[in-house]
Backbone bond lengths (Angstrom), bond angles and torsions (degrees), N, CA, C in turn:
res aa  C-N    CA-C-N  psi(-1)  N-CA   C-N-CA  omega(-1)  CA-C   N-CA-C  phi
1 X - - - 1.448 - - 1.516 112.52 -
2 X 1.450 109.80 11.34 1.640 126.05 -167.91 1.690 111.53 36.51
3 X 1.200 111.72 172.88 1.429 117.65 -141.46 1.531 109.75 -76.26
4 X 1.657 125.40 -177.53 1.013 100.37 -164.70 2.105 97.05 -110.43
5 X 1.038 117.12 83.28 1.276 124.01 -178.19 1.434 135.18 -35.56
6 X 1.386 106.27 -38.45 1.422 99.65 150.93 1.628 148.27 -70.54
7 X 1.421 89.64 -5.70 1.338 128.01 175.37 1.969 108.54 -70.52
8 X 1.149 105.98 -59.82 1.427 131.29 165.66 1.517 113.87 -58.80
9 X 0.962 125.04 -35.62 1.594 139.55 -153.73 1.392 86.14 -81.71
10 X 1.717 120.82 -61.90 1.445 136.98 -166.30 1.168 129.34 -60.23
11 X 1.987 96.99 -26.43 1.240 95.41 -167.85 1.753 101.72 -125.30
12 X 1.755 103.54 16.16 1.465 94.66 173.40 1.593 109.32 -90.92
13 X 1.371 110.90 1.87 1.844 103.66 159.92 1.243 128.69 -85.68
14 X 1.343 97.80 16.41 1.858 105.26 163.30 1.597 92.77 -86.71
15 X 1.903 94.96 149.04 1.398 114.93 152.70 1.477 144.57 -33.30
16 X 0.960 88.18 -35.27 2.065 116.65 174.94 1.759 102.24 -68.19
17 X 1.541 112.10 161.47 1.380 116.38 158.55 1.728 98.67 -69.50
18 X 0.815 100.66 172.53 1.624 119.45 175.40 1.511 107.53 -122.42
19 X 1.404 153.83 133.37 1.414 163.30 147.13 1.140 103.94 -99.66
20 X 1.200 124.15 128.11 1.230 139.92 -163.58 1.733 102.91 -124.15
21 X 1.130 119.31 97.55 1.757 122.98 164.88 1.348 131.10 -122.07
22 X 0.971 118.80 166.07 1.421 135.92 -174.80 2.298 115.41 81.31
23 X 1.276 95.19 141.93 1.328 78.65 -170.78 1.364 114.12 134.56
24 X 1.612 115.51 -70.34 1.535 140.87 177.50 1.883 117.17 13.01
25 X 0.439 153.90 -131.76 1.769 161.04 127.81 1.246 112.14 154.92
26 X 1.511 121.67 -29.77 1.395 142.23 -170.86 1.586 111.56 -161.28
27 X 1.577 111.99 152.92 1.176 124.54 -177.11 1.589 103.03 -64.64
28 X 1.781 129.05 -21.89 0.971 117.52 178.01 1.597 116.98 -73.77
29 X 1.316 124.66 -14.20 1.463 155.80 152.42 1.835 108.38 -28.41
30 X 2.050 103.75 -64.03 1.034 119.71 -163.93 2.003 103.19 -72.13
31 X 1.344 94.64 -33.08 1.599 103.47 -165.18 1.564 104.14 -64.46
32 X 0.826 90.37 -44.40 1.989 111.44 -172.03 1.570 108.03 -67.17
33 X 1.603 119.50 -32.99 1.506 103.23 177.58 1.590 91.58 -79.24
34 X 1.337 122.36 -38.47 1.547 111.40 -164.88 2.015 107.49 -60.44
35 X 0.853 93.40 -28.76 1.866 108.07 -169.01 1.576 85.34 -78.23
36 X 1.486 131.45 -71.12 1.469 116.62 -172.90 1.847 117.84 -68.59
37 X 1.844 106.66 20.67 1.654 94.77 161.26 1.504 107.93 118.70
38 X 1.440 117.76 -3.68 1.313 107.65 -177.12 1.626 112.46 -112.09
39 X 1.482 108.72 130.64 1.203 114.71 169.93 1.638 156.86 -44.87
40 X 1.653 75.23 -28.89 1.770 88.31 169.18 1.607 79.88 -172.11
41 X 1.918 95.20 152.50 1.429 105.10 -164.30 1.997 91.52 -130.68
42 X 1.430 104.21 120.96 1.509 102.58 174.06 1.513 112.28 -91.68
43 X 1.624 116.26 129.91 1.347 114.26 -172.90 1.466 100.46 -129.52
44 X 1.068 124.75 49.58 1.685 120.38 -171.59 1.482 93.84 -62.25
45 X 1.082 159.20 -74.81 1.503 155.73 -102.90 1.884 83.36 -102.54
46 X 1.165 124.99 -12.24 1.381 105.71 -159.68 1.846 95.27 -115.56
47 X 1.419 114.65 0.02 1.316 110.67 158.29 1.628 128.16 -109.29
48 X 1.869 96.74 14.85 1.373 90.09 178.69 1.683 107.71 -133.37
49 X 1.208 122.10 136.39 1.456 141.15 162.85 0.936 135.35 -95.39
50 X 1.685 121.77 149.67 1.439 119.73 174.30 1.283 107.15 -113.48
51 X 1.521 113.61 138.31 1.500 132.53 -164.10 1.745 93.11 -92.96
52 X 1.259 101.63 -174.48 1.095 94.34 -146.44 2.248 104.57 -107.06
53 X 1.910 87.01 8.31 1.631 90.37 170.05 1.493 78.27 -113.95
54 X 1.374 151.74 49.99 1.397 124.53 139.07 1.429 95.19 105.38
55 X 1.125 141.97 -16.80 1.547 145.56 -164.91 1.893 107.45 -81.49
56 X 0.887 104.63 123.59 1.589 111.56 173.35 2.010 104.36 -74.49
57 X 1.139 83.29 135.68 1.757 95.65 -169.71 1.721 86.05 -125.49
58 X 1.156 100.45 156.88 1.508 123.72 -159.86 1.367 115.09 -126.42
59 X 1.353 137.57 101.64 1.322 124.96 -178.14 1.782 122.10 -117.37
60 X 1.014 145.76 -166.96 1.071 156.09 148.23 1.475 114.80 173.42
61 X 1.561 109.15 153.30 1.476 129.67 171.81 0.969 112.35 -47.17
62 X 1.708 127.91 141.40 1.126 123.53 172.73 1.520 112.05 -85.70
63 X 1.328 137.41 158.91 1.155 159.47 145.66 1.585 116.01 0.02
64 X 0.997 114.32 -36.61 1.411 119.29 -172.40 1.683 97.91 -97.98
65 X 1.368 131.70 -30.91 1.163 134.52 -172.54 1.548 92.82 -80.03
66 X 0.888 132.13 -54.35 2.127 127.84 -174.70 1.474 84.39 -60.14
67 X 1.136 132.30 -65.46 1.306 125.05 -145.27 2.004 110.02 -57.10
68 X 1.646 96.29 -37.57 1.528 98.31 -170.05 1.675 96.99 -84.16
69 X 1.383 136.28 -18.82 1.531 145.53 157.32 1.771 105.96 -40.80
70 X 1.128 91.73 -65.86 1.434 91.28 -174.37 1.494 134.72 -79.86
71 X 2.035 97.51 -15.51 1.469 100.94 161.35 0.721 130.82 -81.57
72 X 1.540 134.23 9.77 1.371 134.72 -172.92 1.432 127.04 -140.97
């Protein structure tokens, strides 16, 4: 249901970094806590899958996909 942003928003005017988790669904997910204030966003559950004998499969964006996320 991606993250809860006002949540982040409120509490990225504290002194501290802010990490922002739970939520994730899409990289547009990740952009949006960083844009509403949070410093680093943990998305473990949204880079990992279960195959279909039970095996955890492992994914993430490549390099060029964060890079054009965050340039724009």
């Amino acid at each position: 249901h991606g993250m809860d942003l006002e949540l982040v928003q409120e509490v990225s005017t504290l002194p501290v970094p802010i990490i922002a988790t739970g939520g994730v669904g899409s990289l547009s997910d990740i952009k949006a806590a960083v844009d509403a204030g949070a410093s680093a966003v943990a998305a473990g559950a949204f880079f990992v899958f279960h195959g279909p004998h039970r095996a955890v499969l492992i994914t993430y964006p490549n390099y060029l996909e964060l890079e054009d996320l965050f340039n724009n």
